[in-house]
N, C-alpha and C positions, 0 to 999 in steps of 0.2 A: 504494500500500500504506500502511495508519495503522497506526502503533506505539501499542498500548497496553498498552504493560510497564514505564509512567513513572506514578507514583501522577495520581489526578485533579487531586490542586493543581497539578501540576508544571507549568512551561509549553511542556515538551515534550511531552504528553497529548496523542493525536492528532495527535500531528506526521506528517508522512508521511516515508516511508521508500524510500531508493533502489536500485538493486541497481548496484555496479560490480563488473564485472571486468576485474582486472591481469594485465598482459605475459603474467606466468607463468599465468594461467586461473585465478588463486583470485578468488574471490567476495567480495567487502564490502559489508556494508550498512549505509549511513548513513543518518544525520537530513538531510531536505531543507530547505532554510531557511524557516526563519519571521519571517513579516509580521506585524507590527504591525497591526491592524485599525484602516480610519480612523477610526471611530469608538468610542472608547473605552470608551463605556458610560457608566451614570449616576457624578454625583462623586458621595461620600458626605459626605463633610466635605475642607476641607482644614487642615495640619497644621503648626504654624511650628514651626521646626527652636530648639532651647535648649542650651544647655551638656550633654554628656553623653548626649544621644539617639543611639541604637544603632536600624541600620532592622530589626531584627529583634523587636527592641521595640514599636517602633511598629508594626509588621506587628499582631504579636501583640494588640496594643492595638486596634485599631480591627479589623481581619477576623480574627481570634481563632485567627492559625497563621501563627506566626514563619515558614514556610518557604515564605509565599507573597507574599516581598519582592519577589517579581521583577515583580508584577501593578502596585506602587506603581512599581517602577521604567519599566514601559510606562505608567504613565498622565504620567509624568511626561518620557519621551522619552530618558530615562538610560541610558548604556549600561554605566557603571561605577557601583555602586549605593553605595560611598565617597564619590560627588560630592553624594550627596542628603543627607549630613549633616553634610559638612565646613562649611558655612556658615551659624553665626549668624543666627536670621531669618528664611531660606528657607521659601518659603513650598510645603510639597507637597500635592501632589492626592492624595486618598485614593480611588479608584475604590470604589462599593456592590461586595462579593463576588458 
């Protein structure tokens, strides 16, 4: 089953979805996990991290929609999207949209 009740950017968009049932017989259904594709896709640019960069910013700045941090964060293999700007220098991969 694919969930598409998550806008297109999200990275849950076509996730698929599971059905459990608990002890008592009630029904849940959740998000099944998602993989990282091995191949990432084209880089577009990459991006050295500076004093005061916010990845929502940067989002915004090069794929033109703060709220699709989460695609720099899979190009970059991040799981906590605070690591990609806590460091001076850093150099991140901008996946093309």
């Amino acid at each position: 089953m694919t969930n598409d009740n998550f806008s297109p950017t999200s990275r849950y968009y076509r996730t698929e979805t599971s059905l459990m049932k608990t002890a008592e017989g009630r029904e849940v259904v959740y998000l099944r996990r998602r993989f990282l594709p091995r191949d990432m896709g084209q880089l577009l640019t990459e991006h050295v991290v500076t004093q005061g960069d916010r990845l929502d910013n940067i989002t915004a700045s090069y794929l033109g929609d703060p709220e699709r941090f989460w695609s720099i964060c899979d190009a970059n293999l991040a799981k906590n999207p605070q690591e990609l700007t806590s460091e001076i220098g850093r150099r991140l991969r901008i996946p093309a949209p």
